[in-house]
C-alpha positions as a printed NumPy array, in Angstrom:
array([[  0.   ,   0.   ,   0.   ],
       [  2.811,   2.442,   1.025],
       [  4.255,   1.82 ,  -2.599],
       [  1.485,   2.011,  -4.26 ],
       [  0.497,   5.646,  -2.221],
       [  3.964,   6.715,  -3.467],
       [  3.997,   5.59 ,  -6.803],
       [  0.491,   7.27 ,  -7.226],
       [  2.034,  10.803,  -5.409],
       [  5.33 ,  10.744,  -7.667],
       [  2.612,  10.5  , -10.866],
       [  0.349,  13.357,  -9.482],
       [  3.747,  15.458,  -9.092],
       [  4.898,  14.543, -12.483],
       [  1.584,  15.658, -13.686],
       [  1.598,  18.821, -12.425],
       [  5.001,  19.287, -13.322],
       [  3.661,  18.47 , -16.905],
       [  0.993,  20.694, -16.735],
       [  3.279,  23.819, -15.067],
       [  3.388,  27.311, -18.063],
       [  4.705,  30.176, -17.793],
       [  2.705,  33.249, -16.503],
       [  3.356,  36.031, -19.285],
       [  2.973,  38.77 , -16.735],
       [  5.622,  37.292, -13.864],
       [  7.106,  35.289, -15.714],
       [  6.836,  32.969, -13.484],
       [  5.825,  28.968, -13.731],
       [  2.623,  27.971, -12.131],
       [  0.6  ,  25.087, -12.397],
       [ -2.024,  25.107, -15.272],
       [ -4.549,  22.646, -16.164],
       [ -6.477,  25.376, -19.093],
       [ -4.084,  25.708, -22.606],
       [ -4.126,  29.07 , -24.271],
       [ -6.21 ,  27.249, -26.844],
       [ -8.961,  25.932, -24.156],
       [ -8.958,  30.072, -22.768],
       [ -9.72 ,  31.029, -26.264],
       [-12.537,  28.256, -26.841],
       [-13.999,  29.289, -23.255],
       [-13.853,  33.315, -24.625],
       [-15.357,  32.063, -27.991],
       [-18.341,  29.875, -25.658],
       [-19.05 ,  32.739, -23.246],
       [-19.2  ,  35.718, -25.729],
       [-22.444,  34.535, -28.117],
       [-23.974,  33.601, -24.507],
       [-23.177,  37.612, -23.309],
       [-24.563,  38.814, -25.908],
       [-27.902,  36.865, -25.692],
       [-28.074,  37.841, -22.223],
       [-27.238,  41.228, -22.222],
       [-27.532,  42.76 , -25.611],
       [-24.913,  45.034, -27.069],
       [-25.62 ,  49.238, -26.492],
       [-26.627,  50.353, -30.224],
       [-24.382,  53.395, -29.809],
       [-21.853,  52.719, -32.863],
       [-19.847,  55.471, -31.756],
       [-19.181,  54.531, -28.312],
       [-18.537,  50.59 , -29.315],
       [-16.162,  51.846, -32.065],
       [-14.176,  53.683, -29.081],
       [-14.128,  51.027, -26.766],
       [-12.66 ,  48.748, -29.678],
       [ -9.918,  51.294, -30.956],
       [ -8.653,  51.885, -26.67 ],
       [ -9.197,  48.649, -26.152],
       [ -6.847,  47.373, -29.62 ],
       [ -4.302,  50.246, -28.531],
       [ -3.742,  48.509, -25.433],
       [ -4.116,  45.466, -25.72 ],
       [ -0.633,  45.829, -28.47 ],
       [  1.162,  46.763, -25.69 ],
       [  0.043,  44.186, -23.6  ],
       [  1.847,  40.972, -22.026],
       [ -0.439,  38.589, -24.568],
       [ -0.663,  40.676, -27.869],
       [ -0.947,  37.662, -29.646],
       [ -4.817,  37.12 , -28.922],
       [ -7.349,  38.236, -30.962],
       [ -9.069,  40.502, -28.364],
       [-12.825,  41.709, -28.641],
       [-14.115,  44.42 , -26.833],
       [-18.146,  45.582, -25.851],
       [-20.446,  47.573, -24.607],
       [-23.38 ,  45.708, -23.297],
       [-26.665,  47.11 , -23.16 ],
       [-26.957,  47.2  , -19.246],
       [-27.339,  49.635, -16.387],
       [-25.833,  47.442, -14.031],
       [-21.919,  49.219, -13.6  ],
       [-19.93 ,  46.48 , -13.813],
       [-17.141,  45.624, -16.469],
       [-15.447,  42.581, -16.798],
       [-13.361,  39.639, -18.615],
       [-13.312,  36.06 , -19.624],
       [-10.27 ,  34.093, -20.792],
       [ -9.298,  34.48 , -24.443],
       [ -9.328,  38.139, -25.061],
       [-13.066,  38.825, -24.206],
       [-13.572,  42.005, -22.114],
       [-17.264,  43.694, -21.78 ],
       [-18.307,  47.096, -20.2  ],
       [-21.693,  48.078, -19.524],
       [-23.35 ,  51.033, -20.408],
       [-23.767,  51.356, -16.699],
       [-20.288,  51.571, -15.925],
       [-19.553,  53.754, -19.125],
       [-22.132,  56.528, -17.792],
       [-20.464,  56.782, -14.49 ],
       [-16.855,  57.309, -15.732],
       [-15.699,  61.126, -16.279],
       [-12.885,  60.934, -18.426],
       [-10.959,  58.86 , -20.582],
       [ -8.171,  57.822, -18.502],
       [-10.754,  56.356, -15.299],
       [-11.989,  54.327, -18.578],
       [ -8.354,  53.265, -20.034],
       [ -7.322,  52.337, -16.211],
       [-10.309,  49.979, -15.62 ],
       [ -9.769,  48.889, -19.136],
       [ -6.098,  47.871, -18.358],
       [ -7.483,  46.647, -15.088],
       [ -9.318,  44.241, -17.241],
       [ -7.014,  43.293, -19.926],
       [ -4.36 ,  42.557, -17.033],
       [ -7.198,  39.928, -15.52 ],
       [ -6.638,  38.092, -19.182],
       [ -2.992,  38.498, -19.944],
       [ -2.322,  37.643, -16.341],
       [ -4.508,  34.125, -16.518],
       [ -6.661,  35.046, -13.452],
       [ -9.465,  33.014, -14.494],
       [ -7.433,  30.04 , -15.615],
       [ -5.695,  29.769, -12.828],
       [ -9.173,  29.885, -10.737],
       [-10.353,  27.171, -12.921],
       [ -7.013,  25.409, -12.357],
       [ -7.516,  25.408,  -8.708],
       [-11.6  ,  24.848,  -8.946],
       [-10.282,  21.966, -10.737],
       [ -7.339,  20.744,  -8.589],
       [ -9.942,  21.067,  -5.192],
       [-12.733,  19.406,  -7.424],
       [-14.796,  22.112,  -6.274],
       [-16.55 ,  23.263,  -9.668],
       [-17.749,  26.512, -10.623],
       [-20.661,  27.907,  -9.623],
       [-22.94 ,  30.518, -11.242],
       [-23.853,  33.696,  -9.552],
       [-27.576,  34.244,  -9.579],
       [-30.565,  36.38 ,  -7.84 ],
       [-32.041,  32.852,  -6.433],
       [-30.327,  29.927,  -4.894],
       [-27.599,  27.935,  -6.116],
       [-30.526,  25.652,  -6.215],
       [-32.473,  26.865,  -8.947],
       [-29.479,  27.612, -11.273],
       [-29.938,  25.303, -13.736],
       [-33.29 ,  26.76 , -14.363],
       [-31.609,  29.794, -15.538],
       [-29.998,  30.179, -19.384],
       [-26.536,  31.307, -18.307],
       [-25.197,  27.905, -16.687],
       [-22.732,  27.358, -19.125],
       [-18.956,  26.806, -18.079],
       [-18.295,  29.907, -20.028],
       [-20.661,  32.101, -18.075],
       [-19.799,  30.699, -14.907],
       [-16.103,  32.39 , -15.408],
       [-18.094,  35.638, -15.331],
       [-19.228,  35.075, -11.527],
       [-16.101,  34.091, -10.387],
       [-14.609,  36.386,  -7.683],
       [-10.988,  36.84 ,  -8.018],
       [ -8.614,  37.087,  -4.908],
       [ -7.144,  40.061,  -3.237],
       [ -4.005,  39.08 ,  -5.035],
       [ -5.372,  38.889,  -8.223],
       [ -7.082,  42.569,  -7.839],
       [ -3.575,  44.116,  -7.075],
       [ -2.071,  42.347,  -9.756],
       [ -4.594,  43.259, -12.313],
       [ -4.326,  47.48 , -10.567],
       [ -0.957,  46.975, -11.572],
       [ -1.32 ,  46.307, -14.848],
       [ -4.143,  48.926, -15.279],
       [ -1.767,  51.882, -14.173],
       [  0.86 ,  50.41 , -16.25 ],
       [ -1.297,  49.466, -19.352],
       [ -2.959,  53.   , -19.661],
       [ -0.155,  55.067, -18.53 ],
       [  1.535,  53.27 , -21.556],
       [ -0.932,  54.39 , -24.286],
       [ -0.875,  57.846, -22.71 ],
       [ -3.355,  58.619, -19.693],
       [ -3.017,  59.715, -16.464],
       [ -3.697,  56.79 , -14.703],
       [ -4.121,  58.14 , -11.114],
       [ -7.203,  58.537, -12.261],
       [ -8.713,  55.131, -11.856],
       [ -8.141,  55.447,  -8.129],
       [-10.069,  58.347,  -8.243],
       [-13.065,  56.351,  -9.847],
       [-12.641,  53.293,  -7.542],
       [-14.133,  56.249,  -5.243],
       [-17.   ,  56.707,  -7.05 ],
       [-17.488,  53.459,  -7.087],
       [-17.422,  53.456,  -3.221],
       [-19.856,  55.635,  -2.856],
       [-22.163,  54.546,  -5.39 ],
       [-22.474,  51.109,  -3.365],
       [-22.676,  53.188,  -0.086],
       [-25.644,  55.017,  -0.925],
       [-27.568,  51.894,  -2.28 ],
       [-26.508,  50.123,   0.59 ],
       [-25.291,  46.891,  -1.522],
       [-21.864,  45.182,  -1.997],
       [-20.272,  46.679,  -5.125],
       [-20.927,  44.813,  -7.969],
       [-18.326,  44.846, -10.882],
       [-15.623,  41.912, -10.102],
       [-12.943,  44.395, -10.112],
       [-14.166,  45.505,  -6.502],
       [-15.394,  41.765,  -5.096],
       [-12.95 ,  40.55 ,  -2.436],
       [-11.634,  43.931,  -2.851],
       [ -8.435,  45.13 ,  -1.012],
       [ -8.88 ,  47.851,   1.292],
       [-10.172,  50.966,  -0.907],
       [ -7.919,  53.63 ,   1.548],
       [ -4.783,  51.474,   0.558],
       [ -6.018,  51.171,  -2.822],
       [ -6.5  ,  54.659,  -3.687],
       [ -2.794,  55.497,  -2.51 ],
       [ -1.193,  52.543,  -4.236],
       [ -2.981,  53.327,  -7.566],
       [ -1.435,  56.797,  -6.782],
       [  1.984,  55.611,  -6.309],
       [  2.092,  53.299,  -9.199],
       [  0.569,  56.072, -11.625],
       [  3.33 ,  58.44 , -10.5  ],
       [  6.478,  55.452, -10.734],
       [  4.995,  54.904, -14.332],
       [  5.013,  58.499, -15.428],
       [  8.534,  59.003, -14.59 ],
       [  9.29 ,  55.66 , -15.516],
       [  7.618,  55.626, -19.054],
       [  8.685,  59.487, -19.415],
       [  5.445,  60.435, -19.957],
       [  4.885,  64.557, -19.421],
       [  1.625,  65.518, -21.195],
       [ -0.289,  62.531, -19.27 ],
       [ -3.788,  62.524, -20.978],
       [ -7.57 ,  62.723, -19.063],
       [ -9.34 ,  64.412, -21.768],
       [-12.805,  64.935, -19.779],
       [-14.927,  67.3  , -22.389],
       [-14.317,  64.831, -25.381],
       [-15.487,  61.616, -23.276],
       [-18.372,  63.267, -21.382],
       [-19.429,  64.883, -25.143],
       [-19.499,  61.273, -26.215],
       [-21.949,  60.243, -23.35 ],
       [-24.494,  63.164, -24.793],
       [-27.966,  61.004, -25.789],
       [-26.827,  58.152, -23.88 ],
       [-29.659,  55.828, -22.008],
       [-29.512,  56.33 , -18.644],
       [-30.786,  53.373, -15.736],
       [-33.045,  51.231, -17.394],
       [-34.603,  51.037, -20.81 ],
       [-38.509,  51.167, -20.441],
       [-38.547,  49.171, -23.633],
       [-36.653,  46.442, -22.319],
       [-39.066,  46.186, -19.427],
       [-39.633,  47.975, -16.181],
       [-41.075,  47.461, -12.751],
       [-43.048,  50.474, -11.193],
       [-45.32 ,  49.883,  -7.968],
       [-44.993,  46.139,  -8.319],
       [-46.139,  45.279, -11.827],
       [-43.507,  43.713, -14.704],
       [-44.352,  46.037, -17.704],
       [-43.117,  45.139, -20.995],
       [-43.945,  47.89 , -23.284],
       [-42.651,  46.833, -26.519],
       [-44.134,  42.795, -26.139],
       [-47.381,  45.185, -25.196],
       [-47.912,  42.667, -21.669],
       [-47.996,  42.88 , -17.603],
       [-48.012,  40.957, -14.552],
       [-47.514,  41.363, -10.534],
       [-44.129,  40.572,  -8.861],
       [-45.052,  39.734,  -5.452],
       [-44.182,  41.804,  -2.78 ],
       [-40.639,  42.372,  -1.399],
       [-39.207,  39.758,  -4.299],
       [-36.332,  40.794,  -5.724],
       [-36.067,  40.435,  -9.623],
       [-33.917,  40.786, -12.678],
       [-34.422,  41.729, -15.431],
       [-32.879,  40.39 , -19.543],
       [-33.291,  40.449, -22.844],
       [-33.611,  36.364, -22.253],
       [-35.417,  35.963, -19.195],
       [-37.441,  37.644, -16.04 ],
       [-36.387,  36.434, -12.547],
       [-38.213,  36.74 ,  -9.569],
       [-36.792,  35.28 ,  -6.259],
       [-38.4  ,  34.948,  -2.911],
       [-36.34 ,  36.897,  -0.035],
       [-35.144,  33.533,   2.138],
       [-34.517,  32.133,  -1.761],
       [-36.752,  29.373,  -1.374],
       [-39.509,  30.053,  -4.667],
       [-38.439,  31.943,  -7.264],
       [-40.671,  32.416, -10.804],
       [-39.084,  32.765, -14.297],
       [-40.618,  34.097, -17.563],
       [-39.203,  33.231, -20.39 ],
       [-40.385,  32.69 , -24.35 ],
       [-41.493,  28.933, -24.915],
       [-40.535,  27.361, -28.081],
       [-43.188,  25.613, -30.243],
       [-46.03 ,  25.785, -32.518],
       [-48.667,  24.835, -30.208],
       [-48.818,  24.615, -26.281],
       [-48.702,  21.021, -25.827],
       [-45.444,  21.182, -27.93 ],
       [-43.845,  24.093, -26.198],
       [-44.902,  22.294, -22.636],
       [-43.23 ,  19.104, -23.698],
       [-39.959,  21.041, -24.913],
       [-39.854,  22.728, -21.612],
       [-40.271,  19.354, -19.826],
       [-37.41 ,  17.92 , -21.707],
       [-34.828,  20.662, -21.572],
       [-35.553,  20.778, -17.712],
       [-36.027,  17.173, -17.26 ],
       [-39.201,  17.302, -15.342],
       [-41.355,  14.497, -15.18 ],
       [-45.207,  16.017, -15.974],
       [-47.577,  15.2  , -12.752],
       [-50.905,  16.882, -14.247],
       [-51.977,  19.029, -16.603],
       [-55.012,  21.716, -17.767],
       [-55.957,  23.838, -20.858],
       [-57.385,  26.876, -19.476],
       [-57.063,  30.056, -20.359],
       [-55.747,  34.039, -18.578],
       [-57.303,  37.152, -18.788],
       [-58.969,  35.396, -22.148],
       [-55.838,  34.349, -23.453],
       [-55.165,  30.436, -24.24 ],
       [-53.233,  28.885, -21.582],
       [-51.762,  25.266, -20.455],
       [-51.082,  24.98 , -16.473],
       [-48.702,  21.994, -15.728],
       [-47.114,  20.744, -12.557],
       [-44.011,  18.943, -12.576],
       [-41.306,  17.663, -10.883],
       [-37.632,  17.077, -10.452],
       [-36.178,  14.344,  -8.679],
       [-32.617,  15.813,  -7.438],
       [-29.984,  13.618,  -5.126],
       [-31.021,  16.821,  -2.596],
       [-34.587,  15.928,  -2.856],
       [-37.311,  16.621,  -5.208],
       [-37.991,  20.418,  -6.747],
       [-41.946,  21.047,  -7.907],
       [-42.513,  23.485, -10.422],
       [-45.769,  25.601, -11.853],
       [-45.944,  26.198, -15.257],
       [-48.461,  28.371, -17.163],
       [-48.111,  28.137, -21.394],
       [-49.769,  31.404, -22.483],
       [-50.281,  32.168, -26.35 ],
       [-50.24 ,  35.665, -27.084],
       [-49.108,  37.925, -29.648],
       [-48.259,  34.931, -32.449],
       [-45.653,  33.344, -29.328],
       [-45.798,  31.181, -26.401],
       [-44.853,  32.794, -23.198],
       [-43.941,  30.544, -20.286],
       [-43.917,  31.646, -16.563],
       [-42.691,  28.887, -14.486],
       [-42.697,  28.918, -10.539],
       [-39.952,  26.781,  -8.525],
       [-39.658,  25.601,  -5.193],
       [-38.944,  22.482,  -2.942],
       [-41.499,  19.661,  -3.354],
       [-42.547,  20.346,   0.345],
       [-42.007,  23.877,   0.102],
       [-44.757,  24.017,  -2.677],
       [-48.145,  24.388,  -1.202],
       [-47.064,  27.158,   0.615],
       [-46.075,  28.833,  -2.628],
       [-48.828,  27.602,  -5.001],
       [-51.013,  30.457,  -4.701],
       [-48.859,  33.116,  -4.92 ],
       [-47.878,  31.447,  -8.19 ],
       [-50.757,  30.369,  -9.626],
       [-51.916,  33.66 ,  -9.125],
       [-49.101,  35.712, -10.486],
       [-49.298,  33.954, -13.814],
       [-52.951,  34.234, -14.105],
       [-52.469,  38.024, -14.093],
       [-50.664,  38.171, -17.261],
       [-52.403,  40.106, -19.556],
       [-52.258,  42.773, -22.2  ],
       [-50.634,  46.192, -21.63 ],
       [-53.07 ,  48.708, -22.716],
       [-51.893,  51.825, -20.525],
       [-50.606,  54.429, -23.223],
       [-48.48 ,  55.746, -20.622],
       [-46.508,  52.77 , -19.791],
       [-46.528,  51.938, -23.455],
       [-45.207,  55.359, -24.205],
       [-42.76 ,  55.433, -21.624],
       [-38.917,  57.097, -22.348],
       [-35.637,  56.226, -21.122],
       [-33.596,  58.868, -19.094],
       [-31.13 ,  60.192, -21.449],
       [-27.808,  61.558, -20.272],
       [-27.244,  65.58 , -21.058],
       [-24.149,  67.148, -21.34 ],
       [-24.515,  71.041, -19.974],
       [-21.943,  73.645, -19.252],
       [-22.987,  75.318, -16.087],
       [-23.562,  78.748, -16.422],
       [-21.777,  80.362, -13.373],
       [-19.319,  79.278, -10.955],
       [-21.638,  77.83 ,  -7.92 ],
       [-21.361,  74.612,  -6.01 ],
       [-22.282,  71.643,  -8.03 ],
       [-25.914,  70.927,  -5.921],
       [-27.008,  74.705,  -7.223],
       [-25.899,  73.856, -10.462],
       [-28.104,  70.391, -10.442],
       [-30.786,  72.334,  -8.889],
       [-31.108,  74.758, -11.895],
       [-31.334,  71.925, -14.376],
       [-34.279,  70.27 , -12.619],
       [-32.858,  67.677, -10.575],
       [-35.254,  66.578,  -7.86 ],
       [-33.65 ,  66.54 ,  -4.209],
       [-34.32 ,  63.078,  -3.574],
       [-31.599,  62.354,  -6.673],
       [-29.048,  64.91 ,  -5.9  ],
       [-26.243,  62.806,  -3.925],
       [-27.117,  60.486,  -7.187],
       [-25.641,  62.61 ,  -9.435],
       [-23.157,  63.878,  -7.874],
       [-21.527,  60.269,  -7.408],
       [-22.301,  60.071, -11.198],
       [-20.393,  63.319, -11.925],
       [-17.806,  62.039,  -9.56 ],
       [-17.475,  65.026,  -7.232],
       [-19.36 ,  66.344,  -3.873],
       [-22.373,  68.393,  -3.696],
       [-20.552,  71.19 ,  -2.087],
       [-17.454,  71.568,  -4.495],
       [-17.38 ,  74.468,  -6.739],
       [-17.818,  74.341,  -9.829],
       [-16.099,  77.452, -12.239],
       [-18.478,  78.568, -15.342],
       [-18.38 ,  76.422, -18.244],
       [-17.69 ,  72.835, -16.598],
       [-19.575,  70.023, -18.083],
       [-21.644,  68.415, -16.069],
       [-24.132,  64.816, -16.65 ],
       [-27.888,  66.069, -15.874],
       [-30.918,  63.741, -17.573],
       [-34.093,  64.536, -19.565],
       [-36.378,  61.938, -21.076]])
């Protein structure tokens, strides 16, 4: 036995050796169980899945910069020799982020909230340095090595995941938090990245800031990765400070660039929070304006919102309701493709029909190694498609939930209200204030409500008492 636990330790150890590359940032060898060929197939996996999820921002403009900065530095990056792609996703969430291969994504969220071309190019570099530094392949390396898996990141419970349409492996990179290690590293290579192609790069310290207090005043964890598991932001700040100076003297660089007017000029028309088109939820009601439908979300759920899919979760996580478009001809065949790509074995069934519409209610189950999961799902033809709203919760959980679900989907029904069906998206405007005052007058005078002050000043990135001189640009909205 001894010689056979040795022989199999000496193989493991020759196997890692085996598997051991070289990290093109440290230079260093590290264990690696993910080729640069298997990051690029991940990237090419995730990246039609983002985009299905999200949607890309139909701003041509604004993609075409984020692809020219985003080419610029990744040539001067440690991995040039990827085929990087680069994206603005149609979100308000602020988040940016990357997956293995080259892929790197910024929301329209995150683009409204930066002030000037170098906070962009130093989260930019921040996120090229997560891909040319292999922090995600080295997570899946040690996912792998612990036989721990990867998890996906959702509003409901680990649970309920694989009713959702992001649980591919490619995805799941997305949710990934890196380490405190990882985060320095990737500052690191943000300062040095962007201070290479010409900004100023103290200036992403100044928007990790921003980002500080925008998840202050909501009173939630900040969301993009680039903050989760974050070092302390104090420390932070001053070593992105630091490292921006060393790299100015270092790279010689005297005209450091910010260039504020041109990349708040570029944010003039843009959608601001969400798009009303996309869906919106106002006083508890799911209104879908352009798919001309509505329905209740039950109280205190929380929900999110795709082009793919609309998630509602129960608070303690244990219910949470999904609509999503069924696909088939009829409702008997969109019920049984459900059934199948869920693997739920049908336990009754009933035409019927909501708010006039024809409808198929069917209850069904899953038999899990964790027990049994009973679902609620109502088939509802309308507008030339089949719309299914399914309901999830433990098998014993389920009578307690059955109402509140059964009832939810039966108030689906046609949006008729012109003013919901008319309603505009906030639009970012780009004014010049008139006369030096602080920045709160100046907000004032363009009609922002006090309730949404301290919200735009975080979005403008400065205080509500600091002056502003005559002629500063400012971000203000109008629908």
């Amino acid at each position: 036995m001894r010689k056979y636990a040795l022989s199999c330790l000496l193989l493991t150890a020759l196997l890692l050796f085996d598997s051991c590359a070289t990290n093109p940032v440290t230079g260093k060898r590290q264990v690696s169980l993910v080729s640069t060929n298997q990051e690029i197939a991940m990237g090419q996996q995730a990246d039609p899945q983002i985009v299905a999820q999200f949607g890309l921002y139909e701003d041509p403009a604004m993609q075409r910069f984020i692809q020219e900065k985003g080419q610029q530095m990744a040539a001067i990056s440690h991995r040039k020799e990827l085929n990087y792609e680069f994206k603005i996703l149609d979100s308000p969430v602020i988040n940016a982020f990357a997956v293995p291969g080259g892929y790197v994504y910024f929301t329209r969220g995150i683009m409204a909230h930066f002030n000037d071309e170098a906070q962009f190019a130093g989260v930019l570099g921040h996120e090229i340095g997560h891909i040319t530094a292999r922090h995600s392949a080295q997570q899946q390396t040690k996912a792998t090595l612990a036989q721990g898996g990867l998890l996906l990141g959702m509003v409901i419970s680990p649970e309920f995941a694989q009713f959702g349409n992001t649980a591919a492996q490619g995805l799941q990179l997305l949710f990934l938090k890196h380490g405190r290690d990882d985060e320095r590293e990737s500052d690191r290579l943000g300062v040095e990245y962007s201070t290479k192609i010409g900004y100023d790069a103290a200036q992403m310290a100044n928007f990790f800031q921003t980002l500080q207090r925008q998840s202050a005043s909501t009173g939630q964890e900040p969301i993009p990765n680039f903050l989760s598991t974050h070092p302390d932001p104090g420390e932070r700040y001053e070593t992105v400070h630091q490292l921006a100076a060393e790299w100015k003297q270092k790279a010689n660089l005297t005209n450091a660039q910010i260039n504020r007017n041109n990349y708040l000029r570029m944010l003039e028309g843009m959608i601001y929070g969400e798009d009303p088109k996309q869906g919106f939820v106002e006083n508890g009601v799911f209104y879908h304006p352009e798919l001309r439908f509505q329905f209740p979300v039950p109280a205190n759920w929380r929900h999110q919102n795709s082009p793919q899919a609309f998630q509602m979760a129960a608070p303690d996580g244990k219910a949470m309701m999904m609509l999503t478009l069924a696909q088939g001809n009829s409702l008997q065949e969109a019920a049984q493709n459900t059934m199948e790509q869920y693997k739920l074995q049908p336990v009754e069934s009933q035409n019927t029909t909501v708010n006039g519409l024809p409808a198929l209610a069917v209850i069904a189950d899953l038999q899990q190694q964790q027990g049994t999961l009973r679902t609620l799902s109502y088939f509802i033809q309308y507008g030339g498609v089949i719309y299914s709203l399914m309901g999830v919760s433990a098998a014993q959980d389920f009578n307690s939930y059955a109402q509140l679900f059964s009832s939810t989907m039966q108030s689906f029904r046609e949006l008729t209200d012109a003013s919901k069906l008319n309603r505009q998206p906030e639009r970012l405007r780009i004014v010049p204030v008139q006369q030096t005052t602080s920045l709160e007058q100046a907000l004032r005078s363009n009609q922002i409500p006090n309730d949404r002050l301290e919200e735009f000043a975080i979005l403008n990135g400065m205080q509500l008492n600091e002056q502003v001189p005559s002629g500063t640009l400012i971000k203000v909205v109008r629908r």
